[in-house]
Phi, psi and omega in degrees: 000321185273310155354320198268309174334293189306338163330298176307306175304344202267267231304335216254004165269340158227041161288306144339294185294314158006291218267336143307335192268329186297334170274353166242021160250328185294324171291321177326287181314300176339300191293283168344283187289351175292131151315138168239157177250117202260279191215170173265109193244118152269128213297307185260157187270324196187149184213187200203115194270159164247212211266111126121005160307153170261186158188127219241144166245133187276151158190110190280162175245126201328303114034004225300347182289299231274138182238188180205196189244132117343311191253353152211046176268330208225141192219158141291109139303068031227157232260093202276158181252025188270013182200168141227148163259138207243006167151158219194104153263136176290130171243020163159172181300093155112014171259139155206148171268141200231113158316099171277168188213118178288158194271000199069015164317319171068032184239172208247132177197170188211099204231117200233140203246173172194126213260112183234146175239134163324096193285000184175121152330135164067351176270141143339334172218173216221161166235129197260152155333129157291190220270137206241116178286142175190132200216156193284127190302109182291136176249136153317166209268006172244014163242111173292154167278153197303075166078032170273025202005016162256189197262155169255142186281144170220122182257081168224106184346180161280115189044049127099029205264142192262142184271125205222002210219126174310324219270290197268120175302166168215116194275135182240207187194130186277127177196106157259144190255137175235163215311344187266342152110071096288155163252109179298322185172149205206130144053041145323139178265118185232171164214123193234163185197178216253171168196176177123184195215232129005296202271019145330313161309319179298158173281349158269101172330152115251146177231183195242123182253145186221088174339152167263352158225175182294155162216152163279139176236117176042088108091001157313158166281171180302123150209160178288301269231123168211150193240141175237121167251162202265355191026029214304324191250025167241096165008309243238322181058012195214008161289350166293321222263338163299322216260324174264016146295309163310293218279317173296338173293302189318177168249021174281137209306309163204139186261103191291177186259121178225166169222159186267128217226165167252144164229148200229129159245121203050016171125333193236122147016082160271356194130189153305145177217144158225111180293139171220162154298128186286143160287123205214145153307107209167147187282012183272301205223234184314121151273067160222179194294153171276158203243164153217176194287012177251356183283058196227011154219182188069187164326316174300317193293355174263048153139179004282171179204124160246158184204166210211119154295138198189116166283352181292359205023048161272053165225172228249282160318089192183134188218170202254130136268143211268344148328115127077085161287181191276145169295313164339313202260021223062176185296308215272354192289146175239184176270124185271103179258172191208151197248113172235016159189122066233154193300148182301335194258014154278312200287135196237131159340306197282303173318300186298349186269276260273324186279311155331293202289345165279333166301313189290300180294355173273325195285320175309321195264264212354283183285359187258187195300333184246028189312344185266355217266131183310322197239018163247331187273188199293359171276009174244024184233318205232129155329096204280315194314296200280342187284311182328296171303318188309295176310285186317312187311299173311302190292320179297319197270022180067022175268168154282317211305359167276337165281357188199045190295151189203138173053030180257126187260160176221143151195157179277110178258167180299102197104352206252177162234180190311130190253138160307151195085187320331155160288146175191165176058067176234056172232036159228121213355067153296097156108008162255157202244000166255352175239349168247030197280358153293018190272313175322314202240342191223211193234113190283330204240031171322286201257021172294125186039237222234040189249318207288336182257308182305335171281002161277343162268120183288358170289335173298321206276353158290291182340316188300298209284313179321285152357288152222054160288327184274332170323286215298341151313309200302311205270340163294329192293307216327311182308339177264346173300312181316268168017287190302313188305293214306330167310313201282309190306338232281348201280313178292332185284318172333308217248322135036270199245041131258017174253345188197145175240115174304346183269358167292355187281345147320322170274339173278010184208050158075003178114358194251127164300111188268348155242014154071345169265036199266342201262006178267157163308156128357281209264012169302293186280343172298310171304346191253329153296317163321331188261345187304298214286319186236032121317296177291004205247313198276308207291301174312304194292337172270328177258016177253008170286313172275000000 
């Protein structure tokens, strides 16, 4: 009997150990069989987005069980703002792919990342990936951009070296490419640096290229010096290209020439560009004499001279004349002049007094009691003829900068007297109504430098009106050039402003939208210069009448 209990007894302890040991091999299995995320295996070391572009990166997880939410699992480490991931798929059990994106910055960058996957819904942490490089795709001198139909400029520094500087040249090579895959010039020796004043600042460069010998450019004339501006904060890309089509209608001496380009700088994609003539003294462009350091009595010390009104005063040669301030700054502002030819480490004391001192005696008959009298007053200092054109150019186009002048030019020839020009720098807030809104109903550049006292003779100011009354066939046509410009662009703005938003030029200008069109489409802003232009064309003709 007791035999048999123990028996009973036996079995049910080890019937008990059975079903313990079979329930912590069933947690075993368990513990086992849960997915774990272990590691990140990435396919590539480095991969390369192109401009405004994708890039897919592969990678798998140790894992082939374990899974996650795509769209909020998975991250970059750390989180650069020149890219993004931009979406994340399965290509198979425990495989995947992952999409980067460029952000359109449109800067050159190099970045190195790390791909982390989320180890559990809702926890803070992740297991990442080694490090992954990712960079922006360099385009080469045979690739055009796609069908923009203008020619593209190609730059490429030396050992890739970056332009950082107003000052230091950096030497490159020149390639223009043109739409038909002809070359205009290939791999030219050049040298190039950034310029500008305010848009210097900006994420859209402008720069200054400076050949090692004369060359013809796109059908230009022979020069080293050429500019590519950037045109960053105008909607419209065609305020240079108006105005100095307006200008060129004129008898002002020389107008520069220019055209609208793509630039690829070091491989990457910057935009619209408008290659022009730097204003430069040359028998190309300022035609007047050159001067040297022996030129300093007599007949020689009077010229050539070119010289730049600039409120920015950076330049090394430059003094205030207290004649007919700006109005901006008050009766007491005076005019800021500048010697930008002959070159400073050219220009002799004796050269800088005699051209101060003629300015100073133009403004003096300008500003004195007999300023109307033909042979004591300012017509015996200033070229009437070209102050005339000068004006009208400034005035049809909505600029201000002649009341605040900045890039307002003069020059001197040897024997002459001062001629108005070149034009140059019209794309802040030209034809806009937001930095100008008295343009609407009146006259912006009435009271400007030394327009506010000429315009008190009425033989100047019959000119005017005459002048451009003989103009104004010529300045109606403009609206179908606009046309024409908005046909040639429309393909380069496409690609433009996904490299840039003209409406960033707002945080760089006190909070204020400076051509009141950056936040429109393309052909938004383009109808709105257009409706602008003859706006000023009917405004004028009604206050140049009186």
């Amino acid at each position: 009997m007791m035999g048999t209990k123990l028996r009973r007894l036996f079995a049910v302890l080890a019937l008990a150990l059975s079903f313990s040991a079979c329930q912590k091999e069933e947690e075993r299995k368990t513990v086992v069989l849960t997915p774990q995320l272990r590691s990140v295996q990435v396919q590539s070391a480095s991969v390369e987005i192109p401009a405004d572009g994708k890039v897919e990166l592969t990678f798998t997880v140790d894992d082939r069980k374990f899974t996650f939410d795509p769209a909020s699992d998975v991250i970059l480490s750390p989180q650069p703002e020149a890219f993004t991931l931009t979406g994340v798929r399965s290509t198979g059990e425990g495989q995947y792919v992952a999409t980067l994106s460029d952000s359109g910055k449109g800067e050159e960058y190099e970045h190195s990342v790390r791909l982390g996957i989320r180890e559990k819904t809702g926890v803070e942490s992740f297991v990442f990936s080694s490090s992954v490089t990712v960079r922006l795709k360099r385009l080469s001198p045979g690739f055009l951009i796609p069908e923009t139909g203008l020619a593209t400029v190609y730059v490429d520094t030396e050992n890739g070296a970056r332009i950082v500087s107003k000052e230091e040249y950096v030497p490159a090579a020149l390639t223009v490419k043109l739409t038909d895959g002809g070359y205009d010039m290939e791999q030219v020796a050049c040298s190039i640096r950034g310029r500008g004043n305010t848009t210097w600042e900006w994420p859209k460069k402008p720069y200054l290229i400076k050949l090692d010998k004369k060359e013809k450019v796109l059908g230009m004339p022979k020069h080293k010096r050429w500019i590519l501006l950037a045109n960053f904060m105008d909607r419209t890309l065609m305020r240079n290209l108006v105005s100095m089509k307006v200008a060129s209608m004129t008898s002002l001496a020389w107008t520069p020439r220019c055209e609208p380009v793509e630039l690829v700088l070091n491989g990457i994609h910057k935009g619209s560009y408008l290659l022009i003539e730097q204003v430069r003294v040359d028998k190309n462009r300022v035609d007047i004499t050159e001067m040297s350091p022996e030129d300093n009595t007599g007949e020689a010390v009077t010229g050539g001279y070119l010289l730049e009104c600039d409120f920015h005063f950076d330049n090394e040669v430059q003094w205030t004349d207290p004649h007919g301030g700006c109005v901006q700054w008050g009766k007491d502002g005076g005019i800021p002049f500048s010697v930008k030819y002959p070159d400073v480490e050219d220009l002799t004391q004796a050269q800088l007094d005699y051209i101060k001192l003629f300015v100073s005696d133009t403004a003096e008959a300008l500003y004195g009691a007999d300023f109307t009298d033909p042979e004591k007053g300012y017509a015996r200092y200033i070229d009437v003829d070209s102050f005339v054109d000068y004006w009208i150019v400034f005035e049809v186009m909505g600029n201000h900068e002649l009341g605040n002048p900045g890039s307002v030019y003069m020059h001197k020839d040897r024997g002459g007297k001062l001629v108005a020009g070149p034009c140059w720098d019209f794309d802040w807030g030209v034809l806009s109504y937001s930095t100008s809104p008295q343009g609407k109903t009146g006259l912006i550049n009435g009271e400007a430098i030394w327009y506010a006292r000429l315009f008190q003779d009425p033989v100047f100011r019959e000119k005017v009106r005459s002048r451009f009354e003989e103009l104004l066939p010529q300045l109606e046509t403009i609206p179908a050039y606009m046309d024409a410009l908005q046909a040639q662009l429309s393909e380069s703005a496409k690609y433009n402003f996904r490299l840039w938003n003209p409406a960033e030029d707002a945080s760089m200008n006190g909070g204020y939208i400076i051509n009141g069109d950056e936040n429109m489409s393309f052909e938004e802003a383009v109808k709105l210069l257009k409706d602008n232009y003859a706006i000023r064309l009917s405004v004028m003709s009604e206050k140049l009448k009186n």
